[in-house]
C-alpha positions in Angstrom: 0.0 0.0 0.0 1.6 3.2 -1.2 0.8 6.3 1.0 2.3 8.6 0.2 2.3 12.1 1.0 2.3 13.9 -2.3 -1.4 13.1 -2.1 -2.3 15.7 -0.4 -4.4 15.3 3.6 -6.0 12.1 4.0 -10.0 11.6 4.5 -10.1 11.5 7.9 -7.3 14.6 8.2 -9.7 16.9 6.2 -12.7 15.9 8.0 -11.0 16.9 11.4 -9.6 20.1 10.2 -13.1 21.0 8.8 -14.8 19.8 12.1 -12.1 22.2 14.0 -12.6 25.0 12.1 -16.9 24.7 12.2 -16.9 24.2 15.4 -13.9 26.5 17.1 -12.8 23.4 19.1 -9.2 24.9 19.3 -11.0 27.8 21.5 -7.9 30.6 20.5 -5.6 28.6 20.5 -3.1 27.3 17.6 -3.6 23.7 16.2 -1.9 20.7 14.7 -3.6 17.6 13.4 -1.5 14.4 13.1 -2.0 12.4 10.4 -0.7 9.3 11.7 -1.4 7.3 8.2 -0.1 9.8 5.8 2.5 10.3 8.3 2.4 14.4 7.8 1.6 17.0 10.6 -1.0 20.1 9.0 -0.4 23.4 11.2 -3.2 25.9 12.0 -2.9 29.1 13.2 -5.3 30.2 16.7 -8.1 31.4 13.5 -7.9 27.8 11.8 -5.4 29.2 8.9 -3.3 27.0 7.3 0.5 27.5 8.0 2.2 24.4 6.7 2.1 21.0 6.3 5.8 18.8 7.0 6.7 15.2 6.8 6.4 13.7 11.0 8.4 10.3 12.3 6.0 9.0 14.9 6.0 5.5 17.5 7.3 2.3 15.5 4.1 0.4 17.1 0.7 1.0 15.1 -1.8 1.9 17.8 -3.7 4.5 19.4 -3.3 3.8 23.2 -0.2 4.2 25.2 1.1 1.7 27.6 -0.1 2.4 31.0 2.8 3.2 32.7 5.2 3.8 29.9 5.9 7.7 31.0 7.6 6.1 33.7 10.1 4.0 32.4 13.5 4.7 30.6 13.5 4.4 27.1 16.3 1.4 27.3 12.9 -0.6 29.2 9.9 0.6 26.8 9.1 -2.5 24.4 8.5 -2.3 20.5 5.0 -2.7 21.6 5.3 -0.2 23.6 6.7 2.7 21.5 2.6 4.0 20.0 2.2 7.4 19.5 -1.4 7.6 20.9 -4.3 9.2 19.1 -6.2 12.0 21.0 -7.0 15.3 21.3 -4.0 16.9 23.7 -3.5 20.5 25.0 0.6 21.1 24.5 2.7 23.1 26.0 6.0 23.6 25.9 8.6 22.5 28.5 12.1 20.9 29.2 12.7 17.2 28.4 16.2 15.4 29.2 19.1 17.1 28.8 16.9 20.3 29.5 16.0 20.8 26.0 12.6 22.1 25.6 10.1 20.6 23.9 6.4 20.6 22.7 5.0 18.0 25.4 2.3 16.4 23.5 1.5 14.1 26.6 3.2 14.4 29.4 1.9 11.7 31.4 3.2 8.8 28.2 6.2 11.2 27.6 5.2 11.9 23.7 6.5 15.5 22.5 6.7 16.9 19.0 10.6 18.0 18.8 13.1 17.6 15.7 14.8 14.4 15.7 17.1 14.0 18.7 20.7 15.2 18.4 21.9 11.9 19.6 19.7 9.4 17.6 21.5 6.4 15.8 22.7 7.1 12.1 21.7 3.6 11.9 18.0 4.6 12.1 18.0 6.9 8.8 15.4 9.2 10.3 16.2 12.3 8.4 16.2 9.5 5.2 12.9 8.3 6.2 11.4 12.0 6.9 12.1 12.9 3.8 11.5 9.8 1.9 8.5 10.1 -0.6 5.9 7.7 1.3 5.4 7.0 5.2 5.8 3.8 5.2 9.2 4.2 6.7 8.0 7.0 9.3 7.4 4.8 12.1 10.8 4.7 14.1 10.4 6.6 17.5 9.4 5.5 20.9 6.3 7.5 20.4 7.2 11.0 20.3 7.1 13.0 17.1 10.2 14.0 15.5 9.6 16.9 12.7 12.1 18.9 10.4 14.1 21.2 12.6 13.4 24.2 10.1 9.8 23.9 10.4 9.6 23.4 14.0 11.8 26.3 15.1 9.9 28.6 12.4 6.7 28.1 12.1 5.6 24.9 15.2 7.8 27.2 18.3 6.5 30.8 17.1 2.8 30.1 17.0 3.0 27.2 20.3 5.8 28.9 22.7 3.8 31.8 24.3 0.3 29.6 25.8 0.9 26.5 24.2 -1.9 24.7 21.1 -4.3 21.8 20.8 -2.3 18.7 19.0 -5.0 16.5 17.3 -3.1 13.3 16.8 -5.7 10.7 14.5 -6.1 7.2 15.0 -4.2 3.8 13.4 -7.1 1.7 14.2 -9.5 2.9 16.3 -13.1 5.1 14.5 -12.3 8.1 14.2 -15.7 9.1 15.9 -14.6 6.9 18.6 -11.1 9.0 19.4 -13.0 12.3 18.4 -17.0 12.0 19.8 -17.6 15.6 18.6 -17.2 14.7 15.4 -20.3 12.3 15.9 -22.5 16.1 16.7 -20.2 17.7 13.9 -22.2 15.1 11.4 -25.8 15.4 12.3 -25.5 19.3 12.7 -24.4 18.9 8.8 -26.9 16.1 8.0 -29.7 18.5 9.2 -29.0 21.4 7.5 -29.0 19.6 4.3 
């Protein structure tokens, strides 16, 4: 299955983003929706204006539920079952992470942020090959954090976050998307009765 991301938002991605926008879910606050499939991140300004769209790495494990437990243990302990970058809605904010670098914690409770990819991360794992690479089907390498390019995070992700923080919309491997997102369920039959 080819997915890549020349294609433009997925389905699901473009439903969210419209859902968001009718329904001001982001309050005034910026936005990012994670499109876990098309392994691509779409920012929003606190209006709903598109800003960009980049290339994400995301949690080797296809899933939408962390571990309980995981934020807890050391990386060296978390199993490739383990590493899922859960689907949700999550208010971000940023703060410092290990080696008091700061972050964008997307969850602080299962330690996921949305950061560039880590200083100290193995050449053996290719990740700024597999960012770039034209599909995502080699985007899942992290323990569950996002990793996006360093460019677009320091000028467009840490300008529009860094003062009160954004909402991170991160979609769903498995689970209904209605089931991750239940608004979406209102979002439907307000548009089903106006037609």
């Amino acid at each position: 299955m080819d997915t890549g991301r020349a294609s433009g938002p997925s389905e699901a991605a473009a439903r969210v983003a419209e859902w968001i926008a009718a329904s001001k879910d982001n309050g005034s606050r910026p936005y990012i929706i994670i499109d876990k499939i098309n392994a691509s991140l779409l920012l929003f300004d606190a209006k709903g204006k598109p800003i960009g769209v980049a290339p994400v790495l995301i949690g080797v494990a296809v899933g939408d539920d962390a571990t309980p437990g995981v934020g807890n243990k050391a990386l060296a302990e978390i199993g490739p079952a383990e590493k899922t970058t859960p689907a949700g809605r999550f208010l971000a904010k940023f703060g410092l992470a290990a080696g008091k670098e700061k972050v964008l914690w997307v969850d602080y409770a299962t330690s996921v942020a949305l950061h560039p990819i880590p200083k100290g991360a193995s050449k053996e794992e290719r990740r700024r090959q597999r960012m770039l690479s034209p599909t995502s089907e080699d985007n899942r390498i992290t323990f569950g954090c996002i990793n996006v390019p360093i460019a677009f995070y320091s000028k467009s992700v840490r300008p529009l976050f860094q003062k009160r923080g954004g909402y991170v919309y991160v979609l769903p491997d498995t689970k209904p998307i209605e089931e991750v997102f239940p608004r979406l369920r209102v979002q439907a039959l307000a548009d089903g009765d106006a037609s």
